[in-house]
Residue, then its C-alpha position, 0 to 999 in steps of 0.5 A: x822240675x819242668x821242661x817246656x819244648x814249643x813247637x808248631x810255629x812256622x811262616x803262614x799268610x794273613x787269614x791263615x792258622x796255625x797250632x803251636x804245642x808246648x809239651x812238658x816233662x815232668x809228673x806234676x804238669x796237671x798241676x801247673x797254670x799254662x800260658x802262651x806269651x809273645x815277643x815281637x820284634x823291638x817290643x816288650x813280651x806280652x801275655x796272650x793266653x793262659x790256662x788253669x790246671x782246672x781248665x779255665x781259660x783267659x785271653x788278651x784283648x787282641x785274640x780274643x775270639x781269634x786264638x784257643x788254648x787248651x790242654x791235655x793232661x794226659x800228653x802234658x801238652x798245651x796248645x794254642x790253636x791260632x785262626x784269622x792270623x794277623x801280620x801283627x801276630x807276627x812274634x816269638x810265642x813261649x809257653x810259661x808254667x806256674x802254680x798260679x794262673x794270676x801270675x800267669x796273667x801278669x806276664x811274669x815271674x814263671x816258674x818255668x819258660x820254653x825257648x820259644x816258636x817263631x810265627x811270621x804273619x805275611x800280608 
C-alpha cells in the first residue's frame, strides 16, 4: 500500500514559481512511475508530468520547458518544480503512482492518487 500527501501549492502571480511535493509511504516508492496531473476548474484531469522509477522524464506540451519533475528515492519524494506560471496553470495538481509509466502517461488507471494541492495563477 502507498499513500501520496501533496504539498506546496498556494496562490502565486503570473511569472512566478512554485514547487509542489508529493511524499509517499511505504518501502517499494522506487519502484513505482510518478506523476503529476491537473484539474482545472469545469475541465477534465489532465496529465502534466511523469517520472520513471529509473528517472526518465515526460511532459505534456503545455509545460514543457516551464515545468521539472524529478524524484528522491531516498525521502519517497516527487517534485514538480513549476517556473513562468500561467493564469491557465490555474488547477488541482494530484500525484499518481504506478508500476507502469505508460499508464502514467494516459492519465488513468493509477495504482494510487494523493488528495491533491490547489495553485491559483493570478494575471
Amino acid at each position: 500500500q502507498v499513500q501520496l500527501v501533496e504539498s506546496g501549492g498556494g496562490l502565486v502571480q503570473a511569472g512566478g514559481s512554485l514547487r509542489l511535493s508529493c511524499a509517499a509511504s511505504g518501502r517499494t516508492f522506487s519502484r513505482y512511475a510518478m506523476g503529476w496531473l491537473r484539474q482545472a476548474p469545469g475541465k477534465e484531469r489532465e496529465f502534466v508530468a511523469a517520472i520513471s522509477w529509473s528517472g526518465d522524464t515526460y511532459y505534456a506540451g503545455s509545460v514543457k520547458g516551464r515545468f521539472t519533475i524529478s524524484r528522491d528515492n531516498a525521502k519517497n519524494t516527487v517534485y514538480l518544480q513549476m517556473n513562468s506560471l500561467k493564469p491557465e496553470d490555474t488547477a488541482v495538481y494530484y500525484c499518481a503512482a504506478h508500476r507502469e509509466i505508460a499508464t502514467i502517461l494516459r492519465g488513468n488507471g493509477m495504482d494510487y492518487w494523493g488528495k491533491g494541492t490547489l495553485v491559483t495563477v493570478s494575471s
